[in-house]
N, CA, C and O of each residue as an XYZ file, in Angstrom:
892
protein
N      90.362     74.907    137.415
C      89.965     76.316    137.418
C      90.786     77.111    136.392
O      90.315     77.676    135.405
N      91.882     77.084    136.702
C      92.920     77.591    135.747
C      92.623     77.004    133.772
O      92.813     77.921    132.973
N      92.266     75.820    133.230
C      92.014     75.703    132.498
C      90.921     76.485    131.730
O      90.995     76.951    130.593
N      89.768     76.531    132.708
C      88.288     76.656    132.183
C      88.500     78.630    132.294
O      87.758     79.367    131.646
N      89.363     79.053    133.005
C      90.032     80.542    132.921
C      90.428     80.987    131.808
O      89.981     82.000    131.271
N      91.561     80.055    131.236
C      92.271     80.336    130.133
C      91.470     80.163    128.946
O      91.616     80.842    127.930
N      90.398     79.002    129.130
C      89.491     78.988    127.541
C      87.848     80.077    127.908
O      86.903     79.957    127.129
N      87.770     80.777    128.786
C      87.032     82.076    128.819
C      87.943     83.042    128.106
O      87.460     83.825    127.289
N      89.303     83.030    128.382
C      90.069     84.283    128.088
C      90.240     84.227    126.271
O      90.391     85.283    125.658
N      90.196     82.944    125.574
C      90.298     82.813    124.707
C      89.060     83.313    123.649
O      89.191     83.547    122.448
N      87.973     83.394    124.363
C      86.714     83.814    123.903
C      86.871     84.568    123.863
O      87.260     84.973    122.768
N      86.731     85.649    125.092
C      86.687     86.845    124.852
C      87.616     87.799    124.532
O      87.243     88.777    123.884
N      89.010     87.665    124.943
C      89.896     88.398    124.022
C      90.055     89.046    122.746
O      90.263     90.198    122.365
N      89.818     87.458    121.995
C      89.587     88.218    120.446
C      88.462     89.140    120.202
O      88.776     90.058    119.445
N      87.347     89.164    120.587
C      86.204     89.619    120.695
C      86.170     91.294    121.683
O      85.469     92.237    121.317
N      86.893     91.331    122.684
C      87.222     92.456    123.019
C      88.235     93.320    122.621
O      88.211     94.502    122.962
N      89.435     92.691    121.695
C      90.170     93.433    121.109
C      89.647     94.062    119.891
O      90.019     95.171    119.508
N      88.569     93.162    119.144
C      87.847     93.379    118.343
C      86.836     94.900    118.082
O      86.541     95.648    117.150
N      86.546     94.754    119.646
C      85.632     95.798    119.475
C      86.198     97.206    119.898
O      85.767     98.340    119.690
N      87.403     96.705    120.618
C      88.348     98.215    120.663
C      89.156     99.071    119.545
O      89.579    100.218    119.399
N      89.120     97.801    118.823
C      89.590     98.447    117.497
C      88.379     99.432    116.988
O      88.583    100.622    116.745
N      87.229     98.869    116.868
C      86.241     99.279    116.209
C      85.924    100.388    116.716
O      85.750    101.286    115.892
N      85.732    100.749    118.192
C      85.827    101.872    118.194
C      86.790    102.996    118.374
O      86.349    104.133    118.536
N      88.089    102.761    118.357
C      88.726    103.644    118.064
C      88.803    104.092    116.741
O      89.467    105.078    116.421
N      88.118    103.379    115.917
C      87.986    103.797    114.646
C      86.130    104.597    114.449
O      85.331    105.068    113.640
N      86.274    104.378    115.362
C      84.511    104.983    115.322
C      84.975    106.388    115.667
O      84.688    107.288    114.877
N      85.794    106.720    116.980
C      85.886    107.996    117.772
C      86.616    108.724    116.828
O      86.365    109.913    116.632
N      87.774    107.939    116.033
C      88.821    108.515    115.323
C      87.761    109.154    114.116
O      88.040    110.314    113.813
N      86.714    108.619    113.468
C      86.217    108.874    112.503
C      85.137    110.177    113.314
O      85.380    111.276    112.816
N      84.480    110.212    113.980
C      83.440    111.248    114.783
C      84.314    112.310    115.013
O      83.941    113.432    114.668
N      85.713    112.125    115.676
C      86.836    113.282    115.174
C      87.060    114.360    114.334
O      87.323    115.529    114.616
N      86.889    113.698    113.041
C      87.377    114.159    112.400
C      86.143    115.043    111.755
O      86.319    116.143    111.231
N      84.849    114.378    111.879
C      83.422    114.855    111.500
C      83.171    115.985    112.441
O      82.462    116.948    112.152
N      83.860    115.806    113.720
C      83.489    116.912    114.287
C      84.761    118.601    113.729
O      84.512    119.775    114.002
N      85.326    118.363    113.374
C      86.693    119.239    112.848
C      85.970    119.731    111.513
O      85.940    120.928    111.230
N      85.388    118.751    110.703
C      84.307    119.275    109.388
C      83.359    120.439    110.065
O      83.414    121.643    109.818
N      82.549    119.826    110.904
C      81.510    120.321    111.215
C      82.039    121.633    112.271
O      81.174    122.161    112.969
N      83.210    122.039    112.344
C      83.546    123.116    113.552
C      83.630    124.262    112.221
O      83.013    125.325    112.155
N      84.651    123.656    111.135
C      84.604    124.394    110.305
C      83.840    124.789    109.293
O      84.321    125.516    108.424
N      82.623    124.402    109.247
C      81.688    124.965    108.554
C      81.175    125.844    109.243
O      80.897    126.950    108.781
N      80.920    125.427    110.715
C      80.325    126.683    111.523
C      81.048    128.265    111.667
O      80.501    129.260    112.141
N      82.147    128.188    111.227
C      83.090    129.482    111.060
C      82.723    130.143    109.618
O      83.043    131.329    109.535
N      82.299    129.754    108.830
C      81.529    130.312    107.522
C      79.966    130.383    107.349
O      79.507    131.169    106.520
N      79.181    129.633    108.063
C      77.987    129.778    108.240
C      77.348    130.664    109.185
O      77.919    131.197    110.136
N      76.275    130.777    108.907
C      75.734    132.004    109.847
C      75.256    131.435    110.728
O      74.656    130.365    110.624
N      75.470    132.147    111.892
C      75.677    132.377    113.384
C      73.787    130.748    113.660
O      73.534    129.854    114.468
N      73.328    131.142    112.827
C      72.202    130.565    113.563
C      71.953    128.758    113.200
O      71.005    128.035    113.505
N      73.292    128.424    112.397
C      73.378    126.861    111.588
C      74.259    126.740    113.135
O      73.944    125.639    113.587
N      75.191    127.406    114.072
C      75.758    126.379    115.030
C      75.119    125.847    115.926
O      75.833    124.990    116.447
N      73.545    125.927    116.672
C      72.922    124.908    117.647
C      72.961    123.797    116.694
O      73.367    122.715    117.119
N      72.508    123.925    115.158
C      71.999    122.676    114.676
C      73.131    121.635    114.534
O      73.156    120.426    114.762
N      74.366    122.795    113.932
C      75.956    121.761    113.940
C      75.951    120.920    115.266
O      75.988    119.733    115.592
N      75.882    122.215    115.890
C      75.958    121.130    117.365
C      75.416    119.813    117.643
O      75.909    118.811    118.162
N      74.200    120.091    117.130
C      73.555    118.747    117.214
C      73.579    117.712    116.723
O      73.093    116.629    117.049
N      74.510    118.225    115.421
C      74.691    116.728    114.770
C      75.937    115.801    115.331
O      76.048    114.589    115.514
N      76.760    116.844    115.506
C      78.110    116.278    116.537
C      77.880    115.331    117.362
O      78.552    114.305    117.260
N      76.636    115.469    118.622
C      76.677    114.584    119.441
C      75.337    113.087    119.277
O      74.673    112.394    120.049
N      75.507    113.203    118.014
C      74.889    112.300    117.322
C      75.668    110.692    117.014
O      75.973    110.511    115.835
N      76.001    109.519    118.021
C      77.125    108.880    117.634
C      76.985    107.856    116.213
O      76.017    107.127    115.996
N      78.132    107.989    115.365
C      78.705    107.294    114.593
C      77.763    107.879    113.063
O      77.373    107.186    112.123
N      77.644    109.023    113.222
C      77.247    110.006    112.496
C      78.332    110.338    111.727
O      78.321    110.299    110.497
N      79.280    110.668    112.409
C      80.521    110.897    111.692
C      81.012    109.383    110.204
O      81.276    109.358    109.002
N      80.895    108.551    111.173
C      81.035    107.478    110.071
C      80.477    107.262    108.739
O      81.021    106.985    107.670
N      79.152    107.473    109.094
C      78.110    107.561    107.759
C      78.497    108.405    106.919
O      78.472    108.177    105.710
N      78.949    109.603    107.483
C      79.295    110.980    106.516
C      80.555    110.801    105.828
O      80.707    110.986    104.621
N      81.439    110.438    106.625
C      83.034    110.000    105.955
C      82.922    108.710    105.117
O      83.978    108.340    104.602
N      81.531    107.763    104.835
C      81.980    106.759    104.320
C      81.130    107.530    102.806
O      81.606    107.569    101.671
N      79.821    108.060    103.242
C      79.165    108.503    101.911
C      80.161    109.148    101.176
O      80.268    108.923     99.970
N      81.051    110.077    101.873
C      81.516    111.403    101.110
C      82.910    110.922    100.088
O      83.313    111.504     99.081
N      83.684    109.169    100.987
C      84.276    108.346    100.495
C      84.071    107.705     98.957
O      84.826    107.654     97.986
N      82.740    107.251     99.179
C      81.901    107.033     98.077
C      81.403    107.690     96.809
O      81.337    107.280     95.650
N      81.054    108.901     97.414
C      80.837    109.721     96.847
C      82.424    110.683     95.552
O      82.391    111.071     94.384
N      83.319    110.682     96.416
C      84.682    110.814     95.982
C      85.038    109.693     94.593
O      85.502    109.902     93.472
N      84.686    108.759     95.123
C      85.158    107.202     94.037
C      84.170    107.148     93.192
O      84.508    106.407     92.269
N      83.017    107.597     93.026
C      82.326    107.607     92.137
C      82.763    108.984     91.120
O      82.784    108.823     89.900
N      83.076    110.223     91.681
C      83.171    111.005     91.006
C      84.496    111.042     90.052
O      84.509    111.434     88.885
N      85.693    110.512     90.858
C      86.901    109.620     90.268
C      87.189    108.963     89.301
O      88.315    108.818     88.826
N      86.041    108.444     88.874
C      86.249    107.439     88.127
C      85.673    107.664     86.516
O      86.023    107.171     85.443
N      84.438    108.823     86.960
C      84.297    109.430     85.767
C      85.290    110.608     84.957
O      86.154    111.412     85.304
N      84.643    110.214     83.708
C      85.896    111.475     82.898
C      85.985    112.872     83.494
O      87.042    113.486     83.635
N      84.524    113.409     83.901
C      84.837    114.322     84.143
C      85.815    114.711     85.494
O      86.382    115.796     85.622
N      85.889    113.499     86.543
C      86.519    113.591     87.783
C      87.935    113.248     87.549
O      88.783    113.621     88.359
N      88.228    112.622     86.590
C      89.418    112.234     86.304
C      90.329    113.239     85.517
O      91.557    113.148     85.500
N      89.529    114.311     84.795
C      89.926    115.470     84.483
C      90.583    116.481     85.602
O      91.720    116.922     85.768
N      89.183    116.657     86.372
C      89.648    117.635     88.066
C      90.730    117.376     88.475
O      91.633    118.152     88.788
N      90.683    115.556     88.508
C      92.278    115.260     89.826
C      93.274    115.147     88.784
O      94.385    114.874     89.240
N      93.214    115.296     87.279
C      94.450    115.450     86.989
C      95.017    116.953     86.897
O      96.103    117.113     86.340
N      94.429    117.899     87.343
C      94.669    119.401     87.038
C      94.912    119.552     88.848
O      95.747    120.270     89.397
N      94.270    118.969     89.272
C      94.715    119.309     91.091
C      96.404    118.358     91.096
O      97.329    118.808     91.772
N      96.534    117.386     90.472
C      97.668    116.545     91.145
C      98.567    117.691     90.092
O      99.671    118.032     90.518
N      98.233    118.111     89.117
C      99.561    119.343     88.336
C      99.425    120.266     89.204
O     100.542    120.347     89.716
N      98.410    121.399     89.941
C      98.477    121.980     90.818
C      99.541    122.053     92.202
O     100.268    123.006     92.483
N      99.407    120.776     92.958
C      99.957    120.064     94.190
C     101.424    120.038     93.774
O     102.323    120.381     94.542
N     101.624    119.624     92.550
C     103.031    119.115     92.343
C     104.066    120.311     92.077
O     105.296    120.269     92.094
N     103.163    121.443     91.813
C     103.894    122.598     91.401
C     104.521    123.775     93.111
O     105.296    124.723     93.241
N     103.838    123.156     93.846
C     103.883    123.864     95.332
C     105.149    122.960     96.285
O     105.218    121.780     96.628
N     105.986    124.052     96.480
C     107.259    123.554     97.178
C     106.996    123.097     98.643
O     106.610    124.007     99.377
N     107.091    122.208     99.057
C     107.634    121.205    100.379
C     106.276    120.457     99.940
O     106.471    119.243     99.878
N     104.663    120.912     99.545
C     104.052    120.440     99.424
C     103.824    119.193     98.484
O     103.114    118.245     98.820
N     104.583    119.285     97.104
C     104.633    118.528     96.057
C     106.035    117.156     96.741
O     106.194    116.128     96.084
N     106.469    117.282     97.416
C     107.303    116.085     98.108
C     106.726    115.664     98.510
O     106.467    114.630     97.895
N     105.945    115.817     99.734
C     105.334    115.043    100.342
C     104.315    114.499     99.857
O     104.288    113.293    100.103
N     103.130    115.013     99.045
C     102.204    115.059     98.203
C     102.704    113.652     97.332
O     102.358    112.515     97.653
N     103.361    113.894     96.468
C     103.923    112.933     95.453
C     104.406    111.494     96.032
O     104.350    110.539     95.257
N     104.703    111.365     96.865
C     105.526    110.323     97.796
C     104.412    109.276     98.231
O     104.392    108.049     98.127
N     103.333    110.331     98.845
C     102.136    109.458     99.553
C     101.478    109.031     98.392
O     101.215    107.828     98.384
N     101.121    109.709     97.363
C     100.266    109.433     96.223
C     100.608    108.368     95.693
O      99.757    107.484     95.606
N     101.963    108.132     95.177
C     102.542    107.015     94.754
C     102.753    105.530     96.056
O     102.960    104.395     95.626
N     102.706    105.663     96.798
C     102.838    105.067     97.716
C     101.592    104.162     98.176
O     101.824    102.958     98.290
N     100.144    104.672     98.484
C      98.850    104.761     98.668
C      98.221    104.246     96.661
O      97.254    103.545     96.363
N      98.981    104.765     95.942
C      98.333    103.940     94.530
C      99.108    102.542     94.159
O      98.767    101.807     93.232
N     100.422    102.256     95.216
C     100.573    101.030     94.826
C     100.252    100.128     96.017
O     100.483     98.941     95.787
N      99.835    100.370     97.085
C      99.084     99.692     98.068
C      97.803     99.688     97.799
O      97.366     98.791     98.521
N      96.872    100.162     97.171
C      95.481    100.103     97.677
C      94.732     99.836     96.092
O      93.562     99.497     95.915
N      95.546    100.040     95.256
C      95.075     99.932     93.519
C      95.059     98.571     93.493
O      95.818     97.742     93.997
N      93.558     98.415     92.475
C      93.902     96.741     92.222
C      94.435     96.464     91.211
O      94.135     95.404     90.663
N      95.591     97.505     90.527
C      96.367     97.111     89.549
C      98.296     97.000     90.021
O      99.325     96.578     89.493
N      97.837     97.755     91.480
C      99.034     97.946     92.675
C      99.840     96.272     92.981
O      99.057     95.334     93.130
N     101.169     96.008     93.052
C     102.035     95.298     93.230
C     103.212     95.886     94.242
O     104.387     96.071     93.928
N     102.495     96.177     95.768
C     103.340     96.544     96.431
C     104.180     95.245     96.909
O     105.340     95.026     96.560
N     103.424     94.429     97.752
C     104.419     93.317     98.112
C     104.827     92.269     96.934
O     103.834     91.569     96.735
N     105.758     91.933     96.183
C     105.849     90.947     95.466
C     105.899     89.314     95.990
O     104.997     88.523     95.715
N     106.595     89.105     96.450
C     106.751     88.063     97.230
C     107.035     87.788     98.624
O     107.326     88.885     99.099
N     107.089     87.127     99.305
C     107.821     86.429    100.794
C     108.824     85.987    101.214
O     108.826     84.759    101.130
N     109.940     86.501    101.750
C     111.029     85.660    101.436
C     111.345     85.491    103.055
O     110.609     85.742    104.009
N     112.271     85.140    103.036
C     113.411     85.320    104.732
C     114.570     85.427    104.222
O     115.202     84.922    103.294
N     114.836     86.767    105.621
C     115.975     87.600    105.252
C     116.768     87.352    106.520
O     116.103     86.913    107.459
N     118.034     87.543    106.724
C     119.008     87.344    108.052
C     118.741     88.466    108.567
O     119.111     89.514    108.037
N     118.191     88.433    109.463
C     118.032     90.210    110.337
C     117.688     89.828    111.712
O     117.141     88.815    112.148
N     118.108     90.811    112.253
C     118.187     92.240    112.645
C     120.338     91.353    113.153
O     121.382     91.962    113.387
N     120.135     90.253    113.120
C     121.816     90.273    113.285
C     122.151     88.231    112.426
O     121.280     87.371    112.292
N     122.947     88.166    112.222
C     123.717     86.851    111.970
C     123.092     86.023    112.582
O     123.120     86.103    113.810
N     122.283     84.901    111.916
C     121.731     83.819    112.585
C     120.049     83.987    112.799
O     119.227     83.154    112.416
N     119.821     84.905    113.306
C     118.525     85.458    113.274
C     117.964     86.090    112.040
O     118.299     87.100    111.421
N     116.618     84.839    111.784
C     116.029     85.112    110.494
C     114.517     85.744    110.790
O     114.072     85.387    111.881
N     113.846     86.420    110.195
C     112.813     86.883    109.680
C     111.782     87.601    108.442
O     111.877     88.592    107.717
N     110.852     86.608    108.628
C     110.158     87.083    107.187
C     109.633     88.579    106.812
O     108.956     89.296    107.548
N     110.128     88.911    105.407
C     110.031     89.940    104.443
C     109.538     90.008    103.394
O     108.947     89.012    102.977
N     109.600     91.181    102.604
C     108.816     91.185    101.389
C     109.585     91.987    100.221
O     110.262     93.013    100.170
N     109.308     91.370     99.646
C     110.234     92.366     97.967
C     109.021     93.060     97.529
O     107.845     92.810     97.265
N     109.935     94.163     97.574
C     109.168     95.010     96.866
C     109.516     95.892     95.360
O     108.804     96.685     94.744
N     110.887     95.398     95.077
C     111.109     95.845     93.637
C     112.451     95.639     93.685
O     113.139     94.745     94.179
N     112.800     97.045     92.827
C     114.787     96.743     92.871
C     115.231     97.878     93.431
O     114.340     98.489     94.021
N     116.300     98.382     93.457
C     117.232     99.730     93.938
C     117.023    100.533     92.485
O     117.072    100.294     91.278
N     116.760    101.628     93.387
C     117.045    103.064     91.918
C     118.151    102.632     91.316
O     119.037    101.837     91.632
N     117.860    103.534     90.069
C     119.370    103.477     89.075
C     120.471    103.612     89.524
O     121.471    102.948     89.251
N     120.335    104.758     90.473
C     121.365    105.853     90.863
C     122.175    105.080     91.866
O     123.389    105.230     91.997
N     121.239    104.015     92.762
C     121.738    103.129     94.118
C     122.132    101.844     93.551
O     122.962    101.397     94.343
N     121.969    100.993     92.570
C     122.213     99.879     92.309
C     123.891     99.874     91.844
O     124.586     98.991     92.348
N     124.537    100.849     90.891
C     125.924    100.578     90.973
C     126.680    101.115     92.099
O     127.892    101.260     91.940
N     126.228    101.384     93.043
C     127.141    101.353     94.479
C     127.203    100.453     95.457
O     127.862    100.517     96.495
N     126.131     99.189     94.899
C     125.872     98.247     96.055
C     126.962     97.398     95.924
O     126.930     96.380     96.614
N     128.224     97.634     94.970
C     129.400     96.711     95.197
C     128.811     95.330     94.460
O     127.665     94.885     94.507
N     130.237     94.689     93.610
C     130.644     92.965     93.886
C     129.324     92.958     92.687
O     128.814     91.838     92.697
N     128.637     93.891     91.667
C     127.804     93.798     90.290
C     126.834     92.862     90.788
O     125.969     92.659     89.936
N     126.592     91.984     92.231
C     125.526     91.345     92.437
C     123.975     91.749     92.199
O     123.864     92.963     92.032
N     123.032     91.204     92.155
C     121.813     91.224     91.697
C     121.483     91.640     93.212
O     121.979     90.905     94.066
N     120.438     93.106     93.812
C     120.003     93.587     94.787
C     118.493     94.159     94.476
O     117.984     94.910     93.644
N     117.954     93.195     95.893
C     116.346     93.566     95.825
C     116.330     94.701     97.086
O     117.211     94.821     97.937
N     115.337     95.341     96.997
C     114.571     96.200     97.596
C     113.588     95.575     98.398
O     112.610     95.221     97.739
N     113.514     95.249     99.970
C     112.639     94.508    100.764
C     111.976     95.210    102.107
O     112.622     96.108    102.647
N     110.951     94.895    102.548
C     110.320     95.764    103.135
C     110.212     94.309    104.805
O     109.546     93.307    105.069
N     111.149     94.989    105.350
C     110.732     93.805    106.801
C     109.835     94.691    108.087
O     110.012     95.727    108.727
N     108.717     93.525    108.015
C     107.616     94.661    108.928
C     107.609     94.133    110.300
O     107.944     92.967    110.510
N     107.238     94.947    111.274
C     107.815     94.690    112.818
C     106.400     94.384    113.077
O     105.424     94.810    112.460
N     106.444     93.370    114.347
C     105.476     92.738    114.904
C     104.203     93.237    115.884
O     104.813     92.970    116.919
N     103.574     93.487    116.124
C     102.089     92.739    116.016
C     101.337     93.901    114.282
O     100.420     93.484    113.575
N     102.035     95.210    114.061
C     101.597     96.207    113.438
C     102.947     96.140    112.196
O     104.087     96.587    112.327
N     102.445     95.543    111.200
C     103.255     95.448    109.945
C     103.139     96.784    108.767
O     103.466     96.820    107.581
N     102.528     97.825    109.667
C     102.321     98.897    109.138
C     103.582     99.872    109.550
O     103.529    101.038    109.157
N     104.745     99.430    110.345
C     105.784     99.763    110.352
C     106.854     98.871    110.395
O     106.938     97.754    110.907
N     107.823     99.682    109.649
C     109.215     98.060    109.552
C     110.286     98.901    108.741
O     110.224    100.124    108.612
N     111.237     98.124    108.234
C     112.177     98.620    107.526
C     112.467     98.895    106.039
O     111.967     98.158    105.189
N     113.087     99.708    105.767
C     113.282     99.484    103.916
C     114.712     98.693    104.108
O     115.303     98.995    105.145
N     115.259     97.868    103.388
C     116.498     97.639    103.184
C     116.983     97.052    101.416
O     116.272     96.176    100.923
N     117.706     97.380    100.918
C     118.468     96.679     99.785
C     119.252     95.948    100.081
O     120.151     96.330    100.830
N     119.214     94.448     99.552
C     120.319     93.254     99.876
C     120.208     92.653     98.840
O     119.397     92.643     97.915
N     121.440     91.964     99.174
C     121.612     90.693     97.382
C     120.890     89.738     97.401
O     120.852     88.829     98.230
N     120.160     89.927     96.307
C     119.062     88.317     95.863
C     119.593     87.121     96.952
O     119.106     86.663     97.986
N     120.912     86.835     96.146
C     121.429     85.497     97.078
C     120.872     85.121     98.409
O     120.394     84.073     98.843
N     121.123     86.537     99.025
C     121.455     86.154    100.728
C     119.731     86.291    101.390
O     119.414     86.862    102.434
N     118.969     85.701    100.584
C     117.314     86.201    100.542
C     117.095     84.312     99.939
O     117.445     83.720     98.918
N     116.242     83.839    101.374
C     115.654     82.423    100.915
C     113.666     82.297    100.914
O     112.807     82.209    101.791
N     113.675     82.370     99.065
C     111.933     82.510     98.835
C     110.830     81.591     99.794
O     111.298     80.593    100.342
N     110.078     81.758     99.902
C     108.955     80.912    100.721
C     107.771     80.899    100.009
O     107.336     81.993     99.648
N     107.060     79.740     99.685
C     106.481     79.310     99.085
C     105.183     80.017     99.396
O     104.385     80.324     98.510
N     104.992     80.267    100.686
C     103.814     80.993    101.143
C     102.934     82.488    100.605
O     103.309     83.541    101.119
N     102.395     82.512    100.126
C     101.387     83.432     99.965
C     101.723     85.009    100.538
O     102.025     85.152    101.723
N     101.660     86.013     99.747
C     102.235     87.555    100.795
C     100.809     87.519    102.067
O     100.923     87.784    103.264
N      99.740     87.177    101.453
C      98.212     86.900    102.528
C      99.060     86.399    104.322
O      99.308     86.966    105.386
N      99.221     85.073    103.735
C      99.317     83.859    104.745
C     100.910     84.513    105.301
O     101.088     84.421    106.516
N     101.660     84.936    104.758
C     102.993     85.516    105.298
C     102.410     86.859    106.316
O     102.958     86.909    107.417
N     101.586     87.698    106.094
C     101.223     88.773    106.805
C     100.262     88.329    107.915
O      99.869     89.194    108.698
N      99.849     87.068    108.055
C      98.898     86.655    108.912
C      99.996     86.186    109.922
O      99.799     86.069    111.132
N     100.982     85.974    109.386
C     101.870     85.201    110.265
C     102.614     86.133    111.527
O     102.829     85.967    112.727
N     102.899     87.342    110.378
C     103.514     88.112    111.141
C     102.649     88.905    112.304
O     103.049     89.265    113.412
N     101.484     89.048    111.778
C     100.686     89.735    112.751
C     100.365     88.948    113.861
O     100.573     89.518    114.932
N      99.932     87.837    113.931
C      99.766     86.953    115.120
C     101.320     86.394    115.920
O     101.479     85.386    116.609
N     102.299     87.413    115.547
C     103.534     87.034    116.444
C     104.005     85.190    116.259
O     104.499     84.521    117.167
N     103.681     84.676    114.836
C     103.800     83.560    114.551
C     103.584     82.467    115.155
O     104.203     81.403    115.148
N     101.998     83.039    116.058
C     101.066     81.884    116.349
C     100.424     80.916    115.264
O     100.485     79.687    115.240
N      99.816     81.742    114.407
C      99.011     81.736    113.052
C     100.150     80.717    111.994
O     101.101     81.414    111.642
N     100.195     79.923    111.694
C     101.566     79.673    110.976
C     100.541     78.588    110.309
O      99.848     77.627    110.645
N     101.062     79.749    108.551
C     100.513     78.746    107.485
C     100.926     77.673    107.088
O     102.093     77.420    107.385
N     100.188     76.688    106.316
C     100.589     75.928    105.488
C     101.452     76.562    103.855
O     101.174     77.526    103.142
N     102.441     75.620    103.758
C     102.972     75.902    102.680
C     102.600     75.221    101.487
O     102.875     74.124    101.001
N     101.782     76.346    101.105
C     100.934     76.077     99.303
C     101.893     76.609     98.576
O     102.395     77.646     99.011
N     102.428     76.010     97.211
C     102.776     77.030     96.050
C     101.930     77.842     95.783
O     100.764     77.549     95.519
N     102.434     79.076     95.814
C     101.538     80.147     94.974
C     101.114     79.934     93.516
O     101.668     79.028     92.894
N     100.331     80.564     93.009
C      99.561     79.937     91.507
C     100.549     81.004     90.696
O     101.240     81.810     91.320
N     100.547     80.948     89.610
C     101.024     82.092     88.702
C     100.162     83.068     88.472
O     100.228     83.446     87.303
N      99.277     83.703     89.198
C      98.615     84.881     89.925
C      99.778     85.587     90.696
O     100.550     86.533     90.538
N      99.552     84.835     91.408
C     100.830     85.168     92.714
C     102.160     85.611     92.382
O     102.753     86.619     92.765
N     102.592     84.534     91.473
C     103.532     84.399     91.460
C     104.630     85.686     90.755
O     104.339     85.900     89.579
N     105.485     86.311     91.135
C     105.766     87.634     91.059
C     107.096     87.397     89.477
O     107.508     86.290     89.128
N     107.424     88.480     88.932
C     108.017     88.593     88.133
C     109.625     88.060     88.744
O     110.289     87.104     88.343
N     109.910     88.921     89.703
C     111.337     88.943     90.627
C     111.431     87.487     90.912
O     112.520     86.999     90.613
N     110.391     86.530     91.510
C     110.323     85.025     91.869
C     110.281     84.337     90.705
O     110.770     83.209     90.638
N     109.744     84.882     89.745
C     110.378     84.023     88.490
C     111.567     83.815     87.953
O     112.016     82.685     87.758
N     112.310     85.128     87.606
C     113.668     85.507     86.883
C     114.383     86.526     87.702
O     114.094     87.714     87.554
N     115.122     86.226     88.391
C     115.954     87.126     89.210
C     116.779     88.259     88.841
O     117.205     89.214     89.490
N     116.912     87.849     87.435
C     117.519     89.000     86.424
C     116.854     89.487     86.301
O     117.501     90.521     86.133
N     115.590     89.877     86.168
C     114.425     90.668     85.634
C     114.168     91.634     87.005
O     113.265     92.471     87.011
């Protein structure tokens, strides 16, 4: 009984976690369509809010609209003339105090994660953390500012690594440490993030990465 329990639970688990994701990303997105649609009704005349209304309780309406208007955004982006706009809005943004920090931070941040010319994770390594003896896998992500690299002591060579916490690698740590005390892994940043997310059920095979992959920092450590 207990067997034929545990391989039902195996079915459907993934499959129900699956679909909870999905819709919290459905509600999260109808959210936010409904916050569009509240605020148009505050500028429109009095007789467009039954119809707002109606589109609100319309489900996954919201989605369609946030993915066209997505679309619609990246198409306009990409032309000269859109590429003109967002370069006069990002001089705009940058000129506005508390706003241009935060502004600038995410921008740069979000263009080296999501660009396909972006090199946020470089490689995979394992790092000694969170104490002596206890290892877990990380990611390089460049070097230390100018300003931080001659204070790290002892003229050693120091990477910049990003260790992400488990089941959600969308939060974790920044840390700077010496090349040395950092052992590379042959594995893929893909197959390393699969690992981490499945609480290192998921555990890849170790392929060399191709020289695609293969990162500048994992080549020449001086570099």
């Amino acid at each position: 009984m207990r067997k034929y329990l545990i391989a039902g639970l195996l079915v459907w688990l993934p499959l129900a976690v699956t679909i909870s994701v999905l819709l919290w990303v459905l509600g999260l997105m109808d959210g936010i369509f409904a916050v569009l649609v509240n605020a148009a009704a505050t500028v429109l005349p009095l007789d467009s809010g039954v119809a707002l209304g109606k589109l609100k309780a319309i489900p996954g309406l919201g989605v369609i609209t946030l993915l066209l208007l997505l679309v619609g955004t990246g198409v306009f982006a990409t032309n000269v003339l859109g590429q003109w706009w967002l370069h006069r809005w990002d001089k705009v943004l940058h000129r506005v105090p508390i706003v241009k920090s935060i502004y600038s931070s995410v921008k740069q941040v979000s263009d080296t994660l999501f660009s396909s010319k972006g090199n946020a994770f470089r490689e995979a390594v394992l790092v000694e953390y969170p104490r002596q003896g206890a290892w877990t896998i990380a990611f390089v992500t460049g070097t230390p500012a100018a300003e931080v690299a001659p204070l790290l002591g002892n003229g050693e060579l120091h990477v910049s690594i990003y260790v992400p916490t488990t089941p959600n690698p969308t939060s974790g740590f920044f840390l700077m440490v010496p090349r040395s005390q950092l052992r590379p892994l042959t594995m893929s940043v893909d197959a390393a993030l699969k690992h981490i997310i499945s609480m290192g059920v998921v555990a890849p095979s170790a392929v060399p990465r191709n020289s695609a992959e293969q990162s500048p920092a994992g080549r020449n450590p001086a570099g």
